[in-house]
C-alpha positions in Angstrom: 14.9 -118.7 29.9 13.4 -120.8 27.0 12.4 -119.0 23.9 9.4 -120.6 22.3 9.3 -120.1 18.1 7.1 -117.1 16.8 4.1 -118.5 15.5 2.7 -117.0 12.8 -0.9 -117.1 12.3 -2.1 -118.1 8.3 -4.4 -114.9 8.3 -1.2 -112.7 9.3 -0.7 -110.8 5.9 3.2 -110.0 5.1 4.8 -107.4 2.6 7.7 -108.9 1.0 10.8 -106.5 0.4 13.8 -107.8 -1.8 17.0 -105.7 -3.1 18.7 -105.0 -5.9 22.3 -104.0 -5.7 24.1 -102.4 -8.7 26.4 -105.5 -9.5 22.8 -107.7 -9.6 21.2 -108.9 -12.4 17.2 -108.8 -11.7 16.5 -112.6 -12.0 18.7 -112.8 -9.1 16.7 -110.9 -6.6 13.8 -111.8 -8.1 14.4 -115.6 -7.1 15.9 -114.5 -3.8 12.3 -112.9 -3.0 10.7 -116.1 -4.2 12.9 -118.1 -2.0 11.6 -115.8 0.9 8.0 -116.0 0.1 8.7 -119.9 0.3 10.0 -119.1 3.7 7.3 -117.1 4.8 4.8 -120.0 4.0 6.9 -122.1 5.9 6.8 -120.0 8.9 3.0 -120.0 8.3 2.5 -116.2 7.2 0.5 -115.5 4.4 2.3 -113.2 1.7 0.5 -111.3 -0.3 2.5 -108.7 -2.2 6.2 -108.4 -2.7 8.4 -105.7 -3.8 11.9 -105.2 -5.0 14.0 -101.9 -4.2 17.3 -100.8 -6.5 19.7 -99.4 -3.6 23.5 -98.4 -4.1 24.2 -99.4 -0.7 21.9 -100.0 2.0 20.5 -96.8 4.2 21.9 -96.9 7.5 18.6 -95.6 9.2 15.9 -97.7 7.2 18.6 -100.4 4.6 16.1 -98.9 2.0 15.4 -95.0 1.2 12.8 -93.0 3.9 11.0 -92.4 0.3 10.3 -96.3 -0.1 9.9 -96.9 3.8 6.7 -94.2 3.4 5.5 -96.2 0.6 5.2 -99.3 2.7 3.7 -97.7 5.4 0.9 -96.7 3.4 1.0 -100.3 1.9 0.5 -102.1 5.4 -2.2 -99.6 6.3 -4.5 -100.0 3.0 -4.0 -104.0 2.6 -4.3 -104.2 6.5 -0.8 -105.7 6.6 0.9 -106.6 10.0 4.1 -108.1 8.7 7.0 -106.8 7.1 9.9 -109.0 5.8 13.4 -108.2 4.3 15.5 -110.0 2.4 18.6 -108.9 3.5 19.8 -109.0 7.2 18.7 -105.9 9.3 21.2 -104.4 11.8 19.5 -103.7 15.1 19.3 -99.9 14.2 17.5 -99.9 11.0 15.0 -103.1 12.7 14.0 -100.9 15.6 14.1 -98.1 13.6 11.5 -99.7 10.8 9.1 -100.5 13.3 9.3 -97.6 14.9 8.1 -95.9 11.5 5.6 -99.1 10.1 4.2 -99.5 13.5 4.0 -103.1 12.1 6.7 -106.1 13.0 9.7 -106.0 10.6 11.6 -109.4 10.8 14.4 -110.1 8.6 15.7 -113.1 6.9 17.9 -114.5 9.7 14.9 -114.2 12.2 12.5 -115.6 9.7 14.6 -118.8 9.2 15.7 -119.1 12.9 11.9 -119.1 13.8 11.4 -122.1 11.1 14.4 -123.6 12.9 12.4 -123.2 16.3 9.4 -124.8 14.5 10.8 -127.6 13.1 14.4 -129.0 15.5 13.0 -131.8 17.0 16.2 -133.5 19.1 16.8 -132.2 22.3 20.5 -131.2 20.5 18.8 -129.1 17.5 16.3 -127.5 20.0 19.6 -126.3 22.1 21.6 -125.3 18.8 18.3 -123.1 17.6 18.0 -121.7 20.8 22.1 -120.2 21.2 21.2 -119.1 17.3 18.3 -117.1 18.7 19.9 -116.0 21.6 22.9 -114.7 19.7 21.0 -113.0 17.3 18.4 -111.1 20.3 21.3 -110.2 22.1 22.5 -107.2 20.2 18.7 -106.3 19.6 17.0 -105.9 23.6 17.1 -102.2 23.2 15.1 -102.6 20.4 12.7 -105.7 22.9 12.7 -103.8 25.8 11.9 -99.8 25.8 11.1 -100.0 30.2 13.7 -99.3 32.3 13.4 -101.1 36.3 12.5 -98.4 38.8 14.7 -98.0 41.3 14.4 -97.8 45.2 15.3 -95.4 47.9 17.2 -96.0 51.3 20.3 -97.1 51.9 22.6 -99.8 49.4 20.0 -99.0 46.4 21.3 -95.4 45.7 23.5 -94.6 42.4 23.1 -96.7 38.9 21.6 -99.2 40.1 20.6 -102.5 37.0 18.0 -101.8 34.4 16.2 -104.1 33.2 18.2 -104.1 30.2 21.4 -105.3 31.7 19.5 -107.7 34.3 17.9 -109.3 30.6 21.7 -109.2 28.9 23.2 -110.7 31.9 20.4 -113.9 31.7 20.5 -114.6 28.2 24.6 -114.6 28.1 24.2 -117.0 31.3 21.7 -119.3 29.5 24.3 -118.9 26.1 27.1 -120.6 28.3 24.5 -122.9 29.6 23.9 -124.2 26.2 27.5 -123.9 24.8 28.5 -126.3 27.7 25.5 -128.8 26.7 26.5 -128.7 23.1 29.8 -129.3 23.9 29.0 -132.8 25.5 26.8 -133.4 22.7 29.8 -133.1 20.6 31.6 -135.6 23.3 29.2 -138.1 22.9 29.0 -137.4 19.1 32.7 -138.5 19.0 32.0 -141.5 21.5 29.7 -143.0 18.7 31.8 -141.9 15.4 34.9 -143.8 17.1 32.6 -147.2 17.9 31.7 -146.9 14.4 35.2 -146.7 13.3 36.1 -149.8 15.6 33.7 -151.7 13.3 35.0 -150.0 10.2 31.8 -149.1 8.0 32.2 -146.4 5.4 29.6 -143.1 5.9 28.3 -141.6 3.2 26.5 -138.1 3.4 24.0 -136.6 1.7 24.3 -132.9 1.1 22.1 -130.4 -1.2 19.8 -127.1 -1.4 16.9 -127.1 0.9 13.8 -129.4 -1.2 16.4 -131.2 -3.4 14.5 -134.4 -2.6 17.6 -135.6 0.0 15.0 -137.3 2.5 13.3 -138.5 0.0 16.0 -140.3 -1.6 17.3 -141.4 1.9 13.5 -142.9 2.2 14.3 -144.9 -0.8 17.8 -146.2 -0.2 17.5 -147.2 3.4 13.8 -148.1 3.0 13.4 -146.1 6.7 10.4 -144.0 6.8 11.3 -140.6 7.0 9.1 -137.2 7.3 8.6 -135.3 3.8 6.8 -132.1 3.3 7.2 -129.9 0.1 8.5 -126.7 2.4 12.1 -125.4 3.0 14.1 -127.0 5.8 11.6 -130.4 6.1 14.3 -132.2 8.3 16.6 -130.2 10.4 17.9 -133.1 12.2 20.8 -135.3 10.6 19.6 -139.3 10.3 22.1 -142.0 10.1 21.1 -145.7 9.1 22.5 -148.5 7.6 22.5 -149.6 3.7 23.6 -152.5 1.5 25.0 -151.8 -1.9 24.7 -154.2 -4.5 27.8 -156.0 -3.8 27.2 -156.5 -0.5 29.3 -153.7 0.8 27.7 -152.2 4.2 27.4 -148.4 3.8 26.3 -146.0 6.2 24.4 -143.0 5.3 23.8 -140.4 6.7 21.3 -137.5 5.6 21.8 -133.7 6.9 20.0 -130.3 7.0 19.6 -128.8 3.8 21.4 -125.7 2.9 19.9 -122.2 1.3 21.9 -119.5 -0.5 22.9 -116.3 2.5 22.4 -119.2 5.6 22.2 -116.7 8.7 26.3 -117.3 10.0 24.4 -117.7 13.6 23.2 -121.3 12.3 26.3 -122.8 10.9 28.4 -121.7 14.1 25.3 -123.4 16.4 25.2 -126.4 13.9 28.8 -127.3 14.2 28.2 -130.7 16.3 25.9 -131.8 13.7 28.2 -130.8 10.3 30.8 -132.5 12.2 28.9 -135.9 11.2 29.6 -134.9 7.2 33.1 -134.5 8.4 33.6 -138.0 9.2 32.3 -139.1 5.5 34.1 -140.9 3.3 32.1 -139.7 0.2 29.5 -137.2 0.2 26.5 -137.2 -2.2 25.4 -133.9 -3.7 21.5 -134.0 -4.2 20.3 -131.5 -6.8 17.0 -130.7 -8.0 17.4 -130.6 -11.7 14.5 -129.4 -12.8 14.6 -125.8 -10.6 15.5 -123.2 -12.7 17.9 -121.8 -10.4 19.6 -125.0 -9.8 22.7 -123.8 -11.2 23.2 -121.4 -8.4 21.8 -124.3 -5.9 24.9 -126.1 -6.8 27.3 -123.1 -6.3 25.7 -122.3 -2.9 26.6 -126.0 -2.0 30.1 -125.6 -3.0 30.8 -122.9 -1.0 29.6 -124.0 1.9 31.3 -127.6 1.4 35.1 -125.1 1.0 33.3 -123.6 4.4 33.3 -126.8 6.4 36.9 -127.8 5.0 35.6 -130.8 3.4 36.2 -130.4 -0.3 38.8 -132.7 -0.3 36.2 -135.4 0.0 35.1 -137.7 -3.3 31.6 -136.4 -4.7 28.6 -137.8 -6.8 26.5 -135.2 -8.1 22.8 -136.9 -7.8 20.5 -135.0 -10.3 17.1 -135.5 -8.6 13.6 -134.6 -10.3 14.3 -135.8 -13.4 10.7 -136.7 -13.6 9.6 -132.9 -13.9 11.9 -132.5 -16.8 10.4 -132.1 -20.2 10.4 -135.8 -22.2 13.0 -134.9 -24.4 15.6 -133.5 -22.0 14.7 -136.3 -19.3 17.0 -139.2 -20.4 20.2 -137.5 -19.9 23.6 -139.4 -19.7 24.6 -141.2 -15.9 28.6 -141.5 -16.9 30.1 -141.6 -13.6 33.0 -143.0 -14.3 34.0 -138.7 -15.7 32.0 -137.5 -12.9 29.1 -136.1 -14.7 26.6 -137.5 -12.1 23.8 -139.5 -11.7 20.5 -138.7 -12.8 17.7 -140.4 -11.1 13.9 -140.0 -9.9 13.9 -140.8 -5.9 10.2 -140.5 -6.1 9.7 -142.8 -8.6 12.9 -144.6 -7.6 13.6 -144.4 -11.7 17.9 -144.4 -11.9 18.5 -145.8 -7.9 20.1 -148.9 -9.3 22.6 -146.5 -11.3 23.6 -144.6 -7.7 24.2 -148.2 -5.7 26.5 -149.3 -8.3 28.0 -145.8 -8.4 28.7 -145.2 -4.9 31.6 -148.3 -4.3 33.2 -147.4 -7.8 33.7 -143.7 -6.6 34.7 -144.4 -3.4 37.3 -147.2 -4.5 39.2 -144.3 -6.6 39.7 -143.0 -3.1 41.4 -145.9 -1.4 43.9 -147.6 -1.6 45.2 -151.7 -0.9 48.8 -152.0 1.3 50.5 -154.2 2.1 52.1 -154.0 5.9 54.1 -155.9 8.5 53.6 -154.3 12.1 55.0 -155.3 15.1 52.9 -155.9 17.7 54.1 -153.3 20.3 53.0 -150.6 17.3 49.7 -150.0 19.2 49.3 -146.9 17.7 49.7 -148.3 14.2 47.6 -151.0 14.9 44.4 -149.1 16.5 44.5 -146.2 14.0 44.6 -149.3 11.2 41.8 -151.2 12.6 40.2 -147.6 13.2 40.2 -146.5 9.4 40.8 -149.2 7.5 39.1 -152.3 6.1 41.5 -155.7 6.9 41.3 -158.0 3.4 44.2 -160.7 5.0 45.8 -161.1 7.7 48.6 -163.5 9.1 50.4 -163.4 12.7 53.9 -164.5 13.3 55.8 -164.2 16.8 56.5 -160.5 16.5 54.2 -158.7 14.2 50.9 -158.9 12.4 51.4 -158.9 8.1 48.0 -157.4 6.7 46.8 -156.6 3.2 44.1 -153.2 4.1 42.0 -151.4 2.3 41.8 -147.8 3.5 40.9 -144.3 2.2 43.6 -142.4 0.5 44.0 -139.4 2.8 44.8 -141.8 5.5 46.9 -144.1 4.3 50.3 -141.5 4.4 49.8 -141.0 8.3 49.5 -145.0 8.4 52.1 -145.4 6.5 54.3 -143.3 8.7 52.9 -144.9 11.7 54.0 -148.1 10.8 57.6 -147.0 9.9 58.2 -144.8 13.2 57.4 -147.6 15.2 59.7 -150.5 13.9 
């Protein structure tokens, strides 16, 4: 079974509903429900009122109070609104059981982004890693999807229990989730195939990271001079591009530009994502694109961080890349680019205004992170010798009767496991 993406028509009307919890401040949901109207528009809905609901804790019937649930009834019947969408993430209870009251579709925010997801994976690996998202997250909820029950027959070997169509629909979509797990699996296979033929050919990858609409493919567009789709929506490029890039002193770079994150990203899609976030794992320095001039962008940043800790790859040298400079005010635009303490670079990548400033940054930042040896290896140190040609950069090399003496270059993190390499096999 193949699940197509919910298309929503531009005259479908959708109700908003945001919360407010006691320990959060009202900007805070307040930008949360203007992220999802962003969302909405992206799905194609059309919203056209939103509301925001104190709660001490959610309702286990409704997430919000019977009370406000009554109040958006009578909402959806007097603006002719077919749409409901929350915020927060609706257990399968409280979905089946707000429909059941609305009589309209209640979707929350993991299904709205999954059905974006749907929309816009384009690879034959993103379509199967939406799909075991979507799967995953219907499986809990077929009560709620199916309400019919199979009949059953008479006569002999079809008397007792018998399988409702319930469990007959369980029983194909966890069938069709191992189908996919084992195809994403060989993706991953081949995924390490072509990370390890980089690696023979040692070229440093550089990723791109950032908040959904930081300007990421835009700045890719820019730096690799590859055309690349851009659309002011959430989530314009879901699937991760790598291409080829020479800095200004004729260092070869890879880089490699990613799906862009959003603050409460449904679990379901980092799990499914995994083979693609395993490319950032294989970075040597990672490029945090942030647009500046959103007024939230300080809690962009955060929301990047965490999910950076997430993946286990804080350990890995950053640039913070302040994008959007151009939508600053004049007199805050020409803000310092000292990289050398980290503070960043801040650029235009529309306007391609501070680009020069990021080429020249990105081999300083990464040199702070390697390191030069000098080694003599004997030649029946194969394992030395391939994980050294593997990860490092060879700046000279001479060869005697018994070993190979090398000056490399090679990141910092690697260079202990070399190191020992070349001293357990003397």
């Amino acid at each position: 079974m193949t699940l197509q993406p919910t298309t929503y028509n531009q005259s479908e009307k959708a109700i908003l509903i945001g919360t407010q919890r006691p320990d959060q401040e009202r900007w805070d949901s307040e930008d949360l429900v203007n992220e999802l109207q962003r969302l909405t528009e992206t799905a194609g809905a059309q919203p056209i009122m939103s509301i925001i609901q104190a709660i001490q804790r959610p309702d286990p019937a409704y997430f919000i109070g019977s009370g406000k649930v009554e109040e958006i009834a009578t909402l959806c019947q007097s603006e002719n609104i077919g749409l409901a969408i929350f915020n927060d993430n609706l257990s399968p209870v409280q979905q089946k059981n707000l429909e059941n009251r609305l009589q309209k579709k209640v979707v929350d925010r993991t299904g709205l982004i999954l059905d974006i997801f749907a929309q816009r994976a384009l690879s034959k690996e993103g379509k199967l890693q939406v799909e075991l998202a979507q799967l995953q997250y219907m499986l809990p909820r077929l009560t709620r999807m199916w309400t019919h029950l199979s009949r059953l027959g008479g006569g002999i070997g079809t008397r007792g229990p018998g399988e409702t169509q319930l469990e007959t629909d369980r029983r194909r979509i966890k069938t069709r989730i191992s189908k996919i797990k084992k195809g994403l699996k060989n993706v991953s296979k081949h995924r390490l195939q072509h990370r390890r033929s980089r690696q023979d050919v040692p070229i440093p990858v550089v990723a791109m990271v950032g908040y959904t609409n930081s300007g990421k493919s835009t700045l890719f567009q820019q730096l690799t001079g590859t055309p690349t789709f851009i659309e002011d929506k959430l989530f314009a490029t879901l699937d991760p591009l790598i291409r080829p890039v020479t800095l200004s002193n004729q260092q070869k770079i890879l880089l490699l530009d990613t799906v862009g994150f959003i603050r409460e990203l449904p679990t379901q899609l980092v799990a499914a994502f995994k083979a693609t976030l395993e490319e950032i794992q294989s970075a040597e320095l990672l490029l945090h694109v942030i647009d500046i001039s959103h007024p939230n962008a300080l809690q962009h940043i955060e929301t990047v961080e965490r999910i950076i800790i997430e993946m286990g790859i804080q350990h890995l040298p950053i640039i913070k890349v302040f994008n959007k400079i151009d939508l600053l005010p004049e007199q805050v635009s020409n803000l310092g680019t000292d990289h050398e303490n980290r503070a960043g670079i801040h650029l235009s990548a529309l306007h391609s205004q501070g680009l020069d400033q990021l080429i020249a940054a990105i081999p300083l930042q990464m040199q702070k992170f390697r390191k030069k040896m000098n080694l003599t290896i004997p030649y029946l140190n194969k394992e030395a010798i391939n994980y050294l040609r593997r990860h490092g950069t060879i700046i000279e090399e001479e060869y005697n009767e018994s070993s190979m003496v090398v000056m490399v270059e090679i990141d910092s993190t690697k260079a202990e496991k070399l190191k020992r390499l070349v001293s357990e096999g003397r």
